[in-house]
Phi, psi and omega in degrees: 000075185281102175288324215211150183299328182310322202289322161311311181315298172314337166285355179275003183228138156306003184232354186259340184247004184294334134317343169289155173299144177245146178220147159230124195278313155211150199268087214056010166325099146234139171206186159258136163236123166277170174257158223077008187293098156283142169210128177256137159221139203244143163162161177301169186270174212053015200283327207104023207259285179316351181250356156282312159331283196294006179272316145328290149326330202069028183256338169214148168268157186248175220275331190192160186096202177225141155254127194235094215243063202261086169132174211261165215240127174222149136219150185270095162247171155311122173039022170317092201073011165278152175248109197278348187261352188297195173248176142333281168326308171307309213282299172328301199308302170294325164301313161320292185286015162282335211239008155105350175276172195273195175258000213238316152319315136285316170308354144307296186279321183358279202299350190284310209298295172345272195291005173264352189272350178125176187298283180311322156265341166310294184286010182227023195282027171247341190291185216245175191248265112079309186260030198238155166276169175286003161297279171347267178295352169272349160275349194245002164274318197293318186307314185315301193292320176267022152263018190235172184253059180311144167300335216204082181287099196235126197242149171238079154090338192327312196291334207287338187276342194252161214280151149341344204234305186313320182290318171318295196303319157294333152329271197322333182295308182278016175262325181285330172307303215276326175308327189282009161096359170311169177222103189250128165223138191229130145237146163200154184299333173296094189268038178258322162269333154299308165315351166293321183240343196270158129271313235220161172196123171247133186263121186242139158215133161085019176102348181241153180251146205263336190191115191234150189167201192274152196284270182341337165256276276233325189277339176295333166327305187252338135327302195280008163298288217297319182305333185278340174266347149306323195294328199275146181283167179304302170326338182253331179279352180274345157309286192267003155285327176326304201309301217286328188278014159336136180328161166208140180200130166005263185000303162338312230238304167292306167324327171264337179236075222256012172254002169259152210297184195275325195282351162274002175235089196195060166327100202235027131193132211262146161332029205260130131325306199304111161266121168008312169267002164291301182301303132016279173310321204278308173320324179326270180323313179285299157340332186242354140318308207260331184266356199262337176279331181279325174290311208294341179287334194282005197069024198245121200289120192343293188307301172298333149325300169328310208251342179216055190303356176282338190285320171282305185225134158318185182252353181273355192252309179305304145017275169334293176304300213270326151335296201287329191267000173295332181287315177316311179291314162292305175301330185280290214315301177281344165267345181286323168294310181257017146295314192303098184239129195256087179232149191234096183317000000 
C-alpha cells in the first residue's frame, strides 16, 4: 500500500521498501461457481467483494493460488470505462469496440442499447458523460455490456443506483442470460435483490469467506450478522476488524491446508511497480550513466573509457560496488522476510 511517490521510488532499490505496508484484501478464497450458476456475494463494506470480481475478471491478478476461468468475462461496474468527456454515444461506440464489435455491429445494436438505458439517457445520449448522475451511467455501461454475449456476467452494485423500473429490466435481462445457460455473479447491498436473481450466495467478511450455499441459508444469516453488527458502538466494530484482521501470511495457509499442491501458497507478485527485468534496466542504465559522468570529469574520450574501463573505475572499486549491491540485495531480501507482515488494520 505505497502512499506517497518516495514509497514508489523505494521500491527500486531491494532494500528500500521492507517497511511499506502489506494488506491482503482476501484471504484464502476458495469455491466453484458452475455454469449456469447465478451466485450473489454479500459482506460489509471493505469485506473483498469488487476486488474478488476483479480477479475473476481478470482485471487483477491474483497474489498466490490458482484461478480457473472458462468462457469470456463482462463486468459491470457504476460507471466502469466510461469516459467523462465523450458524449453517451461516443462512449457506447468505444465501449463497444473494446470488447471486440465491428462498427457495423454497432450500428446495429445502437438504438437498441439507447433505449434500453432508459428515458433519461435517452434524452441526454448526445451530452458530455461528465454530465450524467450516477443512475445514469450505470444504465448506460449495464445497457452495452448486456449487449453483448458474455459466458460469465459478473455485476458490481451496477443495479443498486437505478430506479425500481430499470431494476425489473435488469432482472429480467439476467434472467434471459441465466435461462442461455449463462453464469452471473452479483454483488449488491440489497439482499432484496440478490435474493431476487441469486440461488447461491457466498458470504465474505474482512477477506475470508465465511459461509457459501442456497441464498435461502446463506442470507437470513447475514441479515442477523448485519442487525447485530449495526447494534455495536465503534469501538467494538474497530474491535472486531482488529480480531479479523490478525496476521495472515501463505505459510498460514499451507498449514492448514497441507493436501493441496505447494504451487498454490507461492506468492509470485509482490507489491512492486517494478517487475526484475525493469530494475535489472534500470540499474543497467544507471550504471552507464555514472561511468559516462566519470570519463566525462576525467577528461577521458567515451571511446577509449569503453576499451579501458580500469581507466575510469579501478578493479577494486568495481569489487566494491559490486559487494555493497550484492549485500544490499541479500539484506533486502531478509529483512523483507522477517518485516513482512500482512495485518489489516
Amino acid at each position: 500500500m505505497m502512499k506517497t511517490k518516495s514509497d514508489m521510488l523505494k521500491t527500486l532499490m531491494p532494500f528500500g521498501h521492507t517497511n511499506i505496508e502489506k494488506f491482503w484484501a482476501l484471504k484464502g478464497v476458495s469455491f466453484d461457481i458452475y455454469e449456469g450458476d447465478s451466485v450473489g456475494i454479500v459482506g460489509l463494506n471493505g469485506g473483498g467483494k469488487s476486488t474478488l470480481l476483479n480477479i475473476v475478471s481478470q482485471i487483477i491478478p491474483p497474489t498466490s493460488g490458482q484461478l480457473e476461468v472458462n468462457g469470456a468475462t463482462n463486468i459491470i461496474s457504476v460507471g466502469a470505462g466510461l469516459n467523462g468527456n465523450l458524449t453517451g454515444r461516443e462512449n457506447i461506440i468505444m465501449k463497444c469496440e473494446m470488447l471486440g464489435m465491428s462498427m457495423t455491429e454497432i450500428h446495429e445494436k445502437m438504438d437498441e442499447i439507447i433505449q434500453f438505458a432508459g428515458d433519461q439517457v435517452i434524452g441526454k445520449i448526445d451530452q458530455p458523460v461528465k454530465t450524467y448522475s450516477s443512475g445514469m451511467k450505470s444504465r448506460l455501461g449495464f445497457s452495452v455490456l448486456v449487449h453483448q454475449d458474455p459466458d460469465i456476467l459478473i455485476i458490481d452494485e451496477a443495479l443498486s443506483v437505478g430506479d425500481a423500473p430499470f431494476f425489473e429490466k435488469g432482472v429480467a435481462r439476467m434472467k434471459e442470460f441465466k435461462a442461455q445457460g449463462k453464469t452471473i455473479m452479483f454483488v449488491s447491498h440489497s439482499l432484496t435483490q440478490v435474493q431476487e436473481l441469486c440461488d447461491k450466495v457466498i458470504w465474505i467478511d474482512h477477506g475470508r469467506v465465511v459461509m457459501e450455499g442456497p441464498a435461502d441459508t446463506v442470507l437470513p444469516q447475514f441479515e442477523e450478522f448485519q442487525r447485530t453488527y449495526n447494534k455495536k458502538s465503534k469501538a467494538e466494530r474497530a474491535k472486531i476488524t482488529r480480531e479479523s484482521g490478525k496476521q495472515f501470511s501463505l505459510q498460514e495457509l499451507r498449514d492448514a491446508n497441507p493436501t493441496e499442491p505447494s504451487s498454490f501458497f507461492e506468492k509470485r507478485l509482490y507489491d512492486q511497480p517494478f517487475t526484475w527485468q525493469t530494475k535489472t534496466v534500470l540499474t543497467i542504465l544507471v550504471f552507464v550513466l555514472a561511468f559516462t559522468l566519470a570519463a566525462f570529469l576525467k577528461g577521458i574520450p567515451l571511446r577509449t573509457a569503453v576499451q579501458a574501463p580500469l581507466a575510469i573505475i579501478s578493479l577494486k572499486w568495481w569489487i566494491g560496488i559490486a559487494v555493497v549491491i550484492a549485500a544490499a540485495i541479500i539484506g533486502g531480501s531478509l529483512s523483507r522476510k522477517r518485516k513482512e507482515r500482512h495485518v489489516l488494520d
